[in-house]
C-alpha positions as CSV (number, residue, x, y, z in Angstrom):
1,X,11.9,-19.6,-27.9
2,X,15.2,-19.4,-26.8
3,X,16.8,-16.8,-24.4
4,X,20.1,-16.7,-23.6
5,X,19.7,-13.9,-20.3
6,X,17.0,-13.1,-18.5
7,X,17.0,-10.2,-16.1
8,X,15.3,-9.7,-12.8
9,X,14.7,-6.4,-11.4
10,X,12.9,-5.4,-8.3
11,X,11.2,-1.5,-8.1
12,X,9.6,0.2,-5.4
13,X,9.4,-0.9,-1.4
14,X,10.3,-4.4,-0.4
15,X,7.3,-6.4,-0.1
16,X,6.5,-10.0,1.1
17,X,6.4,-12.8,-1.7
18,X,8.9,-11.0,-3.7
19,X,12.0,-13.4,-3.0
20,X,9.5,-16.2,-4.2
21,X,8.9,-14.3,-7.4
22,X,13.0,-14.1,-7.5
23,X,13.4,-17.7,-6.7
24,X,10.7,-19.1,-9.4
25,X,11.9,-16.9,-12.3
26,X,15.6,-18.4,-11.7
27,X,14.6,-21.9,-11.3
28,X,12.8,-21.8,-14.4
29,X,15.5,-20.4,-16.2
30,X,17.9,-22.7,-15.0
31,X,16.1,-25.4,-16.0
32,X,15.7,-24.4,-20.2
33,X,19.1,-23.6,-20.1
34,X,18.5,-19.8,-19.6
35,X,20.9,-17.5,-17.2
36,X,19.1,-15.7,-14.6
37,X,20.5,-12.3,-13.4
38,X,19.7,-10.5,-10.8
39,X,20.1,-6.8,-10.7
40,X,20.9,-5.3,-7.3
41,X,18.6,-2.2,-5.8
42,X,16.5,-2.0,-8.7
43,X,17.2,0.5,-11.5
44,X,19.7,2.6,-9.8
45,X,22.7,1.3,-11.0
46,X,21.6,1.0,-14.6
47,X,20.2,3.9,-14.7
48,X,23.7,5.5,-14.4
49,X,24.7,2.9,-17.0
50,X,26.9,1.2,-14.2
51,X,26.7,-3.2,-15.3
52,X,28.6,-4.5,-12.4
53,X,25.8,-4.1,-10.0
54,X,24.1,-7.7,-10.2
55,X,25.4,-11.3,-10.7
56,X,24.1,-14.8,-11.6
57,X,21.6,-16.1,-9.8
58,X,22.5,-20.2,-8.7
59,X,19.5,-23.0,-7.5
60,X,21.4,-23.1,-4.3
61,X,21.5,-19.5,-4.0
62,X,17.2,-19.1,-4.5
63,X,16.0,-22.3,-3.7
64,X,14.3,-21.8,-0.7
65,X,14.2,-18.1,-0.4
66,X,10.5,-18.1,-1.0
67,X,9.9,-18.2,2.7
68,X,12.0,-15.3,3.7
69,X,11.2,-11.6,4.0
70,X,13.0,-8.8,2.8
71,X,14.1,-8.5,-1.0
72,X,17.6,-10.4,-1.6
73,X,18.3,-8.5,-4.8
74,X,17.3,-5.5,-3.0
75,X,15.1,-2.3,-4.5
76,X,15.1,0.9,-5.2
77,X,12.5,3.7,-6.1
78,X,14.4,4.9,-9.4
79,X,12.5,6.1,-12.2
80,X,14.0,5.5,-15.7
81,X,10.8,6.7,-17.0
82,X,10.8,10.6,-16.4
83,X,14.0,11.1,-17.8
84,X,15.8,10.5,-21.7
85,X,19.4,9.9,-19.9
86,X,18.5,7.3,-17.3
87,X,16.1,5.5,-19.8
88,X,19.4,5.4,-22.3
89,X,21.8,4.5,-19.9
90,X,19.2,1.2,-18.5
91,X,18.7,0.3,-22.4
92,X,22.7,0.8,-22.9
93,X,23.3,-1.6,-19.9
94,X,21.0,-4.1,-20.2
95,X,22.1,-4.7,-24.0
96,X,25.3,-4.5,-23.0
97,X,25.3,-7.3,-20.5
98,X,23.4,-9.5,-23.2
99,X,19.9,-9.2,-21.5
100,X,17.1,-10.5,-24.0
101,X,14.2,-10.7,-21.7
102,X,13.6,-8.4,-18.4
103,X,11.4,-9.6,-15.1
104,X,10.3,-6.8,-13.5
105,X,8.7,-7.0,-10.2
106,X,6.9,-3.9,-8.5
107,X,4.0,-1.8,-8.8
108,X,1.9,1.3,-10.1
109,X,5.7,2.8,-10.4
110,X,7.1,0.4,-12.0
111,X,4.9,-0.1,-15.0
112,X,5.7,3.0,-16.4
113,X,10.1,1.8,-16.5
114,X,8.3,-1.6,-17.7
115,X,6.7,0.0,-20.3
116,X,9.3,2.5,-21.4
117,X,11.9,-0.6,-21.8
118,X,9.7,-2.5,-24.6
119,X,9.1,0.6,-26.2
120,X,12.6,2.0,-26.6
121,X,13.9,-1.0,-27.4
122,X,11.1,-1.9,-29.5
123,X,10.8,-5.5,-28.2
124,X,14.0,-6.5,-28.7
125,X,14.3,-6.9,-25.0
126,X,11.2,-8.6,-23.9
127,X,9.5,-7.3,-20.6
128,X,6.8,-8.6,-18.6
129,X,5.9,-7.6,-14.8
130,X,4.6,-9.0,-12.0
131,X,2.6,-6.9,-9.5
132,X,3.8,-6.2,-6.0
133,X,2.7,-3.8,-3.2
134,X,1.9,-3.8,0.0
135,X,-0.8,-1.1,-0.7
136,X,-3.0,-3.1,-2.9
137,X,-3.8,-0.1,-5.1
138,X,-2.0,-1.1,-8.3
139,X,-5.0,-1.3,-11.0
140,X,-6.1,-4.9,-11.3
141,X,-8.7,-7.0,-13.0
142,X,-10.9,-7.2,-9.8
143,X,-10.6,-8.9,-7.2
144,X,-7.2,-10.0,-7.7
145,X,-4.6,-8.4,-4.8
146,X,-0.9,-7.7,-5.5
147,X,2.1,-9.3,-4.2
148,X,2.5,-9.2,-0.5
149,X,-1.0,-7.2,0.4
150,X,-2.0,-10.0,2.3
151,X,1.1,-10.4,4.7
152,X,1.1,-7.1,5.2
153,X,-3.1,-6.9,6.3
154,X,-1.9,-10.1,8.1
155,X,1.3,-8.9,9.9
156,X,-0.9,-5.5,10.5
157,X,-4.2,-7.1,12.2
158,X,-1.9,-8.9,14.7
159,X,-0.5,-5.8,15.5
160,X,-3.7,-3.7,15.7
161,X,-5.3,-7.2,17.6
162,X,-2.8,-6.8,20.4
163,X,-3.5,-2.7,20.8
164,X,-7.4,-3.6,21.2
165,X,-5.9,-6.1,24.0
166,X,-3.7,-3.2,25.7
167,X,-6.5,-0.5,25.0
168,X,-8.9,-2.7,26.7
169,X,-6.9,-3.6,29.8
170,X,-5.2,0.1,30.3
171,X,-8.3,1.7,30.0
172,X,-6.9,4.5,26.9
173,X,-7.3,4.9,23.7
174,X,-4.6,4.0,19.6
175,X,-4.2,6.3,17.1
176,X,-2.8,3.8,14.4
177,X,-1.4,5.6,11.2
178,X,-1.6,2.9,8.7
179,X,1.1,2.7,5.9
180,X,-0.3,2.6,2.2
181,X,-1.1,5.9,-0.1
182,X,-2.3,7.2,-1.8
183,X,-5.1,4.7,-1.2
184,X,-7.0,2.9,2.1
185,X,-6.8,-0.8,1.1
186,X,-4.4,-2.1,2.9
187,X,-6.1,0.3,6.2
188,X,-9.2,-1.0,5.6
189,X,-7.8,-4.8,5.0
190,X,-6.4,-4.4,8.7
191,X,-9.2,-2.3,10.4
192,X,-12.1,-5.2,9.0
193,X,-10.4,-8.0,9.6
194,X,-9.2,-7.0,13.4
195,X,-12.8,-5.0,14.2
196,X,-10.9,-1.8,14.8
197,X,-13.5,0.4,16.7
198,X,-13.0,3.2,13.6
199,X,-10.7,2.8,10.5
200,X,-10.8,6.4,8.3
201,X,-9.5,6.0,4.3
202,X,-8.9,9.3,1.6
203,X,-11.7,7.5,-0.2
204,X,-14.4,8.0,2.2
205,X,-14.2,11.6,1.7
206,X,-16.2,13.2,-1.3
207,X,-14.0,16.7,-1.3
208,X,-10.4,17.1,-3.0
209,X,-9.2,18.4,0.1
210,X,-9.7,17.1,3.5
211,X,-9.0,18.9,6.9
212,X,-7.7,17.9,10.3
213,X,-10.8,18.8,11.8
214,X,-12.5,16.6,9.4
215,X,-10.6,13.6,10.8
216,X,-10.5,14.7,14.4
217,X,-14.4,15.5,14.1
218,X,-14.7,11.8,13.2
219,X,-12.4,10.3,16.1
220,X,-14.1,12.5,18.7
221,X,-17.3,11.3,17.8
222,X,-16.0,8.1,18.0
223,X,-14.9,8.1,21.4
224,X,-18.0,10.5,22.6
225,X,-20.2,7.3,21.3
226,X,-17.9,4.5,23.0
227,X,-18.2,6.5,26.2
228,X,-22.0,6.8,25.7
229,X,-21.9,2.8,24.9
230,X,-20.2,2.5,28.2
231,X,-17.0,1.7,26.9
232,X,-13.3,3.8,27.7
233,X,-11.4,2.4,25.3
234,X,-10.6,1.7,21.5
235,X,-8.3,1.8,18.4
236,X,-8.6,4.1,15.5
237,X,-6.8,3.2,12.5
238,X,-5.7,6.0,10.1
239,X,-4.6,5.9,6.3
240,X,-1.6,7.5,6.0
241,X,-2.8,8.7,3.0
242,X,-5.0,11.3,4.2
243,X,-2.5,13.6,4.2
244,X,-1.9,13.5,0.6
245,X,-5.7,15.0,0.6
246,X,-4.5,18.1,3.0
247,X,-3.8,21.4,2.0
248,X,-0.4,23.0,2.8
249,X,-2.2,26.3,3.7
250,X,-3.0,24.0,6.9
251,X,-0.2,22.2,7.2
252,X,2.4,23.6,7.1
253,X,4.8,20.8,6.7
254,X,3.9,20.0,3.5
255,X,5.3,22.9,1.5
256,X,8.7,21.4,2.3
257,X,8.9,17.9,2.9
258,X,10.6,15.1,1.2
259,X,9.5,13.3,-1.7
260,X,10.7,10.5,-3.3
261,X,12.0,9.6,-6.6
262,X,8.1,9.8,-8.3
263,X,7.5,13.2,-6.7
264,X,5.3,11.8,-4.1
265,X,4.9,12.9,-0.6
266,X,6.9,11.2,2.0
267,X,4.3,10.7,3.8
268,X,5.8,9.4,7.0
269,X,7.4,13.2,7.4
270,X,4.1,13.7,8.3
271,X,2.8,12.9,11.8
272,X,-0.6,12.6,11.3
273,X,-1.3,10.2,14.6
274,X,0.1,12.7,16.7
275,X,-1.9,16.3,15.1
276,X,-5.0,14.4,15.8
277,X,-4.5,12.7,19.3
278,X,-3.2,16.5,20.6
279,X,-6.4,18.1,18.7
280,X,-8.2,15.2,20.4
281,X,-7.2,15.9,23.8
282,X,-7.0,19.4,23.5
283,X,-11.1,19.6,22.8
284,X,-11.9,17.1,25.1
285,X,-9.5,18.6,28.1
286,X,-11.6,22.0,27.4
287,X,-14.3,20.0,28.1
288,X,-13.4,18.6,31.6
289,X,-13.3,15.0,29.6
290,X,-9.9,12.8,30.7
291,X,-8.9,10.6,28.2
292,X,-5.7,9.1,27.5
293,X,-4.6,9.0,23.9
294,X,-1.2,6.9,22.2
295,X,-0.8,7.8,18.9
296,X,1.3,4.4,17.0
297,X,2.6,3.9,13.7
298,X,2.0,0.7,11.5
299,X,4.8,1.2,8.7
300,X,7.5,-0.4,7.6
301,X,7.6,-3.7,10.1
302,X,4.7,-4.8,7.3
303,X,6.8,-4.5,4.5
304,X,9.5,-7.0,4.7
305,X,7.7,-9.5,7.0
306,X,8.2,-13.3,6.2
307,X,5.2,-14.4,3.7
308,X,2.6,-16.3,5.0
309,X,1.7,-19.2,3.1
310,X,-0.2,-17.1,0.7
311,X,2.2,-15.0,-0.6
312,X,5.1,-17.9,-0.4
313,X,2.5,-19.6,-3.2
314,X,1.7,-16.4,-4.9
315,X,4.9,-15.3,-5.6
316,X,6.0,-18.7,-6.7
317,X,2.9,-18.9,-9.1
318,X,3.9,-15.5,-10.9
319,X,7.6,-16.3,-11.2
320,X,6.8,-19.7,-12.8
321,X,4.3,-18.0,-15.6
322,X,6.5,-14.8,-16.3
323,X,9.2,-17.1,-17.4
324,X,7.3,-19.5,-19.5
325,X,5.3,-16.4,-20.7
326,X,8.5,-15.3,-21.9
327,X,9.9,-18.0,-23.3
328,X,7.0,-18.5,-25.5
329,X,7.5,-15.3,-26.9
330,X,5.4,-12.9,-25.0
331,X,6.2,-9.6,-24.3
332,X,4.9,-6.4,-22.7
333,X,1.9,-7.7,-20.5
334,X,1.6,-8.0,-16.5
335,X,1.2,-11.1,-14.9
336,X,-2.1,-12.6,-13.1
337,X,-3.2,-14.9,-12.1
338,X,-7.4,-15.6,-11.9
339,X,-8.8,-18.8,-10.9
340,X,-5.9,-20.6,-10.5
341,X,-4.2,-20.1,-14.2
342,X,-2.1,-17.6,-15.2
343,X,-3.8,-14.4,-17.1
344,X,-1.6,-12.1,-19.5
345,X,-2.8,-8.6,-19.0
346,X,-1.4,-6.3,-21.6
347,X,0.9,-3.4,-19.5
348,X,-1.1,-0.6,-21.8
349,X,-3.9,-1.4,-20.1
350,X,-1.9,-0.5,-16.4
351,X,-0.9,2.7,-18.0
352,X,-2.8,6.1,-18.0
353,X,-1.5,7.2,-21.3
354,X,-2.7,11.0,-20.6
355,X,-0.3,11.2,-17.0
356,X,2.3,8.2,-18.3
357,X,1.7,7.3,-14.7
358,X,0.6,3.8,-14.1
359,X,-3.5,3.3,-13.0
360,X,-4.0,3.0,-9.2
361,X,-7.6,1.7,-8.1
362,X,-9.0,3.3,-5.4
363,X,-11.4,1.5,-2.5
364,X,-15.3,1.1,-4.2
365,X,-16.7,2.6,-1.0
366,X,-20.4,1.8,-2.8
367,X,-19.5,-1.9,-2.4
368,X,-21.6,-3.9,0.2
369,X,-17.9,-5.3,1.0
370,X,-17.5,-1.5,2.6
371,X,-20.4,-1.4,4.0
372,X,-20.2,-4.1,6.1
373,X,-16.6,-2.3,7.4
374,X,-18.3,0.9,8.2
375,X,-21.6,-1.0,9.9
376,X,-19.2,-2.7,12.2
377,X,-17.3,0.9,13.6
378,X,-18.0,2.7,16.3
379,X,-18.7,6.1,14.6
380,X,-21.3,8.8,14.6
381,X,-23.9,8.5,12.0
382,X,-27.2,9.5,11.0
383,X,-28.8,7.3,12.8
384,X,-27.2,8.5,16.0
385,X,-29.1,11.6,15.6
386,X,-32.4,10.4,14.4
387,X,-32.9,8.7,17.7
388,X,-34.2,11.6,20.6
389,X,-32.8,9.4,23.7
390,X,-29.9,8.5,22.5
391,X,-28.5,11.7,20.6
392,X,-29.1,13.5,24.5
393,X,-27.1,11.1,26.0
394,X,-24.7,11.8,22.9
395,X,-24.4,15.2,23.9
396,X,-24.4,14.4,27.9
397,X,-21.0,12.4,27.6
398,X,-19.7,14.9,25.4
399,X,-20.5,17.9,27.8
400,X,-22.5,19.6,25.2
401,X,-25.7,20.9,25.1
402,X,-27.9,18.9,22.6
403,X,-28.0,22.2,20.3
404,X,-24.1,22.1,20.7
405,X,-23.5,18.4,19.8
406,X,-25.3,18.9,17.2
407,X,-24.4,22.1,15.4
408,X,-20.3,20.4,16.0
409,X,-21.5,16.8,14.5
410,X,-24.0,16.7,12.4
411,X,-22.1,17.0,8.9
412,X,-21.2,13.1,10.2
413,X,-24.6,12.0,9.3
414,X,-24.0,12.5,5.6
């Protein structure tokens, strides 16, 4: 099939491997003759009907941007979706500039403007995506990652590695807010892989709502059990995500911070390492136990980190079969690839029909994958208090009584 234009358009935050995806999708083109565009900071312009945001993309322009970070087109987080005008004004633009196929490179976000193209142009402008996000928690055909995940858990764990180094020799202890929501993949990816003493993901947690003290309950413990272990030191990594889960009777912050173009919590308003370490500190000062507590954040130097060679293939790989998917004829289908071929996955089946919000997959925490993470933490757990000798020594280093240690802790043997 012939097409004259073919459109690239990145949605969301910047992730690692997406300048590969870029670079593919124009080589191809080139090569059959098609025009590439790139559209600059994803569908902000068009959504305002605005057609001089983007240009034509050249060989020498994208040939060996596959091995830099960042996004070259740029992105943006605008949602053509929610609203009749913006969806109009995209359609209007695109049609306009002679546009007859559209790449679209992003997420759980992005499926829905993906999806919302085909159908209001009723194929006429052919769409397909490819999946990208840091977070890992777009809906895939398991266990295939999105685009960039694992520079991001890479770029993290040698972060996280060289806190366990300065814990160990400074004798304190990392509060390390990890970025990714609403879901704990990519904390968990990180905390696993690098041995954090205790990682703590939304998923873990069986209630709608979660409290502070839920989470400081769990990092107290932690430490208590490192000290009774003989040990003064250790990372925790926390999902920034878990405050997604809190109630805005107990924060307070919440009834008035940001959000961003999907209505989401900014999250990073939030300073979830620093509530915890001074809740922390504050119930172990009351106890006459010293400890020194940092909290750190792990955000954004993850999201536009060089790929490593994973993602430089990955992205590459996706590019390559979007474009040939396309020029076969294909339309409205995301992008995998499974055993080393490309697999079309209809974009329906990334789209909850009843919310028009694209599916998100949460961690399996009834994997044995999970369980292996949680065996490996330092953290209180039932069988911490099944064992006489040890739950008094428990309770020594916390300067409790047994009854005490107890009656604060035992909800953390569930």
């Amino acid at each position: 099939m012939l097409i004259k234009k073919i459109g690239i358009i990145v949605g969301g935050g910047p992730s690692p491997g997406t300048n590969g995806v870029i670079s593919a999708v124009a080589i191809e083109a080139i090569k059959v003759g098609c025009t590439p565009i790139g559209f600059h900071d994803g569908f902000e312009w068009l959504a305002q009907r605005y057609t001089d945001e983007q240009h034509e993309l050249t060989i020498d322009e994208v040939s060996r941007i596959h091995l830099d970070g960042g996004v070259v087109l740029g992105t943006s987080r605008t949602d053509i979706a929610h609203d009749e005008q913006s969806l109009a004004n995209t359609v209007a633009a695109l049609k306009k500039l002679g546009i007859e196929a559209l790449v679209c490179i992003g997420g759980d976000d992005m499926v829905r403007s993906a999806v919302a193209i085909e159908r209001a142009t009723k194929g006429s402008i052919k769409v397909v995506q490819v999946p990208k996000s840091i977070d890992n928690d777009l809906w895939m055909p398991l266990p295939v990652v999105t685009l960039g995940y694992e520079t991001a858990r890479h770029v993290g764990v040698e972060m996280v590695k060289n806190l366990m180094a300065d814990a160990k020799t400074t004798g304190r202890w990392y509060l390390a807010v990890t970025m990714g929501r609403p879901t704990g993949h990519l904390t968990l990816g990180i905390g696993k892989a690098a041995s954090a003493t205790c990682t703590i993901i939304p998923e873990e947690f069986s209630q709608p709502t979660i409290s502070l003290s839920d989470i400081v309950d769990i990092v107290e413990g932690a430490i208590i059990k490192r000290k009774a272990l003989g040990s003064n030191n250790g990372v925790v990594l926390l999902s920034e995500a878990l405050v997604e889960r809190f109630s805005p009777e107990e924060v307070a912050e919440l009834q008035d911070v940001d959000r961003d173009a999907q209505g989401n919590i900014r999250v990073t308003e939030i300073d979830l390492g620093r509530k915890v370490k001074s809740e922390v500190q504050n119930r172990l000062e009351r106890r006459n136990i010293k400890v020194t507590v940092v909290d750190k954040t792990i955000g954004y130097e993850l999201r536009c980190a060089p790929p490593i060679p994973y993602d430089a293939e990955y992205g590459r790989d996706l590019g390559y079969s979007a474009v040939n998917y396309l020029l076969q004829g294909g339309s409205g289908a995301m992008v995998t690839v499974q055993g080393g071929e490309s697999l079309m996955v209809p974009l329906s089946a990334f789209l909850d029909e009843a919310t028009g919000k694209g599916r998100q997959r949460l961690v399996e925490i009834d994997t044995e994958s999970y369980q292996v993470a949680r065996d490996y933490m330092v953290r209180l757990g039932a069988r911490d208090f099944a064992d006489p000798e040890f739950l008094e020594l428990l309770a020594k280093n916390a300067n409790l009584s047994v009854a005490d240690f107890q009656q604060q802790f035992i909800h953390l043997a569930k």
